[in-house]
C-alpha positions in Angstrom: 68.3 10.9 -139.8 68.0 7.7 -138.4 70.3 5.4 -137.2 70.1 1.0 -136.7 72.6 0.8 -133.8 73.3 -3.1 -134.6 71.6 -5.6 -137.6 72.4 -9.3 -137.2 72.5 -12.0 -139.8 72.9 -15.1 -139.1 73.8 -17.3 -142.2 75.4 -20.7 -143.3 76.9 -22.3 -146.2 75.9 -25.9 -147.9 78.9 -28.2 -147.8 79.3 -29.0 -151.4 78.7 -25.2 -152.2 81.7 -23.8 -150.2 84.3 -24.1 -152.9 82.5 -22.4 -155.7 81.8 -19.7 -152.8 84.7 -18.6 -151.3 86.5 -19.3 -154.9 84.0 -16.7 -156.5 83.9 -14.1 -153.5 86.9 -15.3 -151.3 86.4 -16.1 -147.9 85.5 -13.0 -146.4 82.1 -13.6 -148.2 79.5 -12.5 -146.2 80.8 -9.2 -146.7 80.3 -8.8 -150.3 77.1 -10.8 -150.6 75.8 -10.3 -146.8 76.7 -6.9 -145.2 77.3 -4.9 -147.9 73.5 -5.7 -149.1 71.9 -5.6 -146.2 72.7 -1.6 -145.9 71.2 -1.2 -149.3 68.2 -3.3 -148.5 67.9 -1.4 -145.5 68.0 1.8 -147.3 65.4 1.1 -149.5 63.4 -0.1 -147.2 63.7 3.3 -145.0 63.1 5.6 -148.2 60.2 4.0 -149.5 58.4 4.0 -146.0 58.1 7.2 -144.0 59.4 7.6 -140.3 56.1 6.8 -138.5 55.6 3.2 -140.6 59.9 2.2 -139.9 59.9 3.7 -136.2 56.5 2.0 -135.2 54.1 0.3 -137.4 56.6 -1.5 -140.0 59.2 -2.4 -137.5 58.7 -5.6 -136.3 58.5 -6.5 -140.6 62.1 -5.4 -140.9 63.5 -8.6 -140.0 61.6 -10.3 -142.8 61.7 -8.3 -145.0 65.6 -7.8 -145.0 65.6 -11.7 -145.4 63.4 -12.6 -148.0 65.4 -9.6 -149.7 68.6 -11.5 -149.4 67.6 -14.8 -149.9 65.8 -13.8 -152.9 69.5 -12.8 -154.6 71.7 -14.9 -153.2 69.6 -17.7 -154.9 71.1 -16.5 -157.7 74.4 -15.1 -157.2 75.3 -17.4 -154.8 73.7 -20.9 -154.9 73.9 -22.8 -151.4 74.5 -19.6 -148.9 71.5 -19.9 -146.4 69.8 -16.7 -144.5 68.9 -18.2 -141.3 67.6 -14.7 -139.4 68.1 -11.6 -139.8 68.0 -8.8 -136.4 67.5 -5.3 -136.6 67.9 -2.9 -133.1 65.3 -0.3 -132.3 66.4 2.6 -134.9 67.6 5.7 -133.2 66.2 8.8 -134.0 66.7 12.8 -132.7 65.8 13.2 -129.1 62.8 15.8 -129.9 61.0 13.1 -132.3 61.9 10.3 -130.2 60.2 11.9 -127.3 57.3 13.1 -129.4 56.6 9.1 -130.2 57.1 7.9 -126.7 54.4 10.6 -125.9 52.7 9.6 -128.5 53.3 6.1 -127.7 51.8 6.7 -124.2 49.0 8.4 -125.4 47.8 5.6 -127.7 48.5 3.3 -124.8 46.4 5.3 -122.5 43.8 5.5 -125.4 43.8 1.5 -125.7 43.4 1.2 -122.2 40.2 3.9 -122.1 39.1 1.7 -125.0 39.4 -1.4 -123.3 38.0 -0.1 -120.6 35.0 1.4 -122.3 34.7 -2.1 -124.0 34.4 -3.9 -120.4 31.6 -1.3 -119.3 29.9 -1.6 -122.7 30.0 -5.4 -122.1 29.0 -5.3 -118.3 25.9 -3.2 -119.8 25.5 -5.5 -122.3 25.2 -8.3 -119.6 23.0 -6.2 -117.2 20.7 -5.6 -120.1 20.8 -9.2 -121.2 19.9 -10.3 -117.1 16.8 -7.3 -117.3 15.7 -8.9 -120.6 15.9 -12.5 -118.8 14.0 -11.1 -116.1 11.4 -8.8 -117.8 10.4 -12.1 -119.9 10.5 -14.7 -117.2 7.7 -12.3 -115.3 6.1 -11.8 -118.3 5.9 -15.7 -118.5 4.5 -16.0 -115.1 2.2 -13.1 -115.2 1.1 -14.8 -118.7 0.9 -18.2 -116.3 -1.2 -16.7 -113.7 -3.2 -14.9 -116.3 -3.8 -18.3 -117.9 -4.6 -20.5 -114.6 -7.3 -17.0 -113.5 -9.2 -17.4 -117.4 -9.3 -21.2 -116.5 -10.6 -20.7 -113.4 -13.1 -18.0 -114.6 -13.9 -20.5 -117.5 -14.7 -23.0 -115.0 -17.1 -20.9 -112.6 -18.9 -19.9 -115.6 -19.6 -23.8 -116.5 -20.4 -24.1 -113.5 -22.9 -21.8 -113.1 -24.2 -22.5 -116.3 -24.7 -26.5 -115.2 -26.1 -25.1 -112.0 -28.4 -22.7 -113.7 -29.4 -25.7 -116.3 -29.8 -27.9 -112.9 -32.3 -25.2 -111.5 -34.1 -24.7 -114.6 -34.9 -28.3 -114.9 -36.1 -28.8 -111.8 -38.0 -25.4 -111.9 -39.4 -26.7 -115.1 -40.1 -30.7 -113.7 -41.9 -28.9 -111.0 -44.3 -26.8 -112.6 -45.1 -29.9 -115.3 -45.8 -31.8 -112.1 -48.0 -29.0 -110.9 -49.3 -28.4 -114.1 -50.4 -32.4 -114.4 -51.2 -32.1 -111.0 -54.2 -29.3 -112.0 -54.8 -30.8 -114.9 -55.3 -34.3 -113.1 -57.7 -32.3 -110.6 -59.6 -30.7 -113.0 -60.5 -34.0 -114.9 -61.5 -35.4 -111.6 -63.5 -32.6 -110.6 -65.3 -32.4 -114.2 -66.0 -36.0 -113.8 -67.6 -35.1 -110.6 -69.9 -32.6 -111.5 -72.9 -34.7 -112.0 -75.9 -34.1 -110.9 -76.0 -36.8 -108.3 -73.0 -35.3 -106.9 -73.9 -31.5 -107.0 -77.2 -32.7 -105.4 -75.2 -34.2 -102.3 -72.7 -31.4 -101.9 -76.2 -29.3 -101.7 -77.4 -31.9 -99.2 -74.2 -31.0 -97.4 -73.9 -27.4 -97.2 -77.7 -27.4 -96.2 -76.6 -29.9 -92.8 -73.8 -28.2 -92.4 -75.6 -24.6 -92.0 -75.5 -23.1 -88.6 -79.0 -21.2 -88.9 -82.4 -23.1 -90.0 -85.7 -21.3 -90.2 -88.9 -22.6 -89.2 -92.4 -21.0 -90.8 -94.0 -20.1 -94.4 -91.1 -17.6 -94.9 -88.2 -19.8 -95.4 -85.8 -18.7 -97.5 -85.5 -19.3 -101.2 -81.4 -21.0 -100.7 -81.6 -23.0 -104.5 -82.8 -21.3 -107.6 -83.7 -24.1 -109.1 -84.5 -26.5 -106.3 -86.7 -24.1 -104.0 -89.6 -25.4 -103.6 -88.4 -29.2 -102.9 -86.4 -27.7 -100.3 -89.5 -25.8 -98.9 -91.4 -29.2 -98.9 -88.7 -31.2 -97.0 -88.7 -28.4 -94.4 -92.5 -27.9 -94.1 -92.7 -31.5 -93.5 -89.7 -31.4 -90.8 -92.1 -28.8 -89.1 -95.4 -31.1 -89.1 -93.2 -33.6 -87.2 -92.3 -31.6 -84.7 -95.5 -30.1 -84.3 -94.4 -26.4 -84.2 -96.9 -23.7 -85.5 -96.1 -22.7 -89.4 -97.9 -19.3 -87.9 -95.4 -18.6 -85.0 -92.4 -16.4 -85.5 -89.1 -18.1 -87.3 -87.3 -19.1 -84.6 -83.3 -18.9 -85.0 -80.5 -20.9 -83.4 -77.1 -20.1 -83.3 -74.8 -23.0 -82.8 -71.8 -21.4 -80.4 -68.7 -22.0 -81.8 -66.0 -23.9 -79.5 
């Protein structure tokens, strides 16, 4: 069994509805319409809902409920009789249950404080991930950065070895075209020198320009071709000078400085 200690209602009439009221149900009123129906109401309301829903989880609808309840008939019994509010005490209940809920009732509390704290350190390792994920991608960013500028400057060594390289080759390449006119320039020179006038001076040449010369009948053959003009132009040399064509070739060495 339970028991409402105290249930208040708080009421008022419509002026121009008081005389049919307290004419139809006498002054005391509020005791057939109002108190009387209020246990009734009450008692339904207990029956159909079991101890845990009236004790804790349906309380705080009592009030409401209790005065729609009433409102609802005296709308029709009783036209112009006002439920304001309606109050409704803490129920009392045996001292074994009512400690069992307070237990209970700490328990739960205890539970929704575990929960709310689990919910802060869930959150704080929410945030903590949140500032590692921050983190982890702003390095990534600047490692990607860094990684970025070092192919740039990679990029740009390679062009500019390659315009160096192209720099080298060209002027690797303008220098062997220059040597290679160069040769070619020399050659045409020299094969327009190769006449016979020419090849007959540079013989001229090497002749004066010998350091030994031999004097008799057994000079030397020096040209193919030319031998015995040379032989001639020597034999003569030696009549000048009046040496004897019989006497041994006489050699002189010119000393070198």
């Amino acid at each position: 069994m339970i028991y409402f200690d105290r249930i208040e209602v708080v009421n008022f009439l419509v002026p121009n509805a008081v005389y049919d009221i307290v004419k139809n149900y006498t002054a005391d009123y509020d005791k057939a319409l109002i108190f009387n129906k209020i246990h009734h109401e009450l008692n339904q309301f207990c029956s159909v809902h079991t101890l845990q829903e009236v004790y804790i989880e349906l309380f705080d609808q009592i009030d409401e409920n209790l005065k729609l309840a009433l409102q609802q008939d005296l709308t029709s019994m009783a036209p112009g009789l006002v439920i304001q509010a309606v109050r409704v005490t803490k129920p009392n209940i045996p001292e074994a249950i009512r400690r069992n809920y307070e237990l209970m009732e700490s328990e739960k509390t205890k539970l929704l404080i575990a929960a709310q704290k689990q919910k802060v350190v869930e959150k704080e390792a929410e945030t903590e991930r949140k500032k590692a994920l921050i983190e982890a991608e702003k390095v990534a960013q600047v490692a990607e950065i860094t990684y970025g500028q070092k192919v740039m400057e990679k990029e740009t060594e390679k062009k500019i070895s390659e315009i160096e390289d192209a720099a080298f080759l060209a002027r690797e390449k303008a220098k062997a075209d220059a040597e290679c006119y160069t040769a070619m320039k020399i050659a045409e020179a020299n094969k327009l020198k190769l006449t016979p006038e020419y090849l007959q001076l540079m013989k001229y040449k090497a002749i004066a320009s010998n350091s030994k010369i031999y004097f008799g009948k057994d000079i030397p053959n020096m040209f193919m071709d030319s031998a015995g003009s040379v032989s001639k132009q020597f034999e003569g040399l030696a009549d000048k000078l009046s040496f004897d064509l019989e006497d041994e070739p006489l050699e002189t060495a010119t000393k070198e400085n």
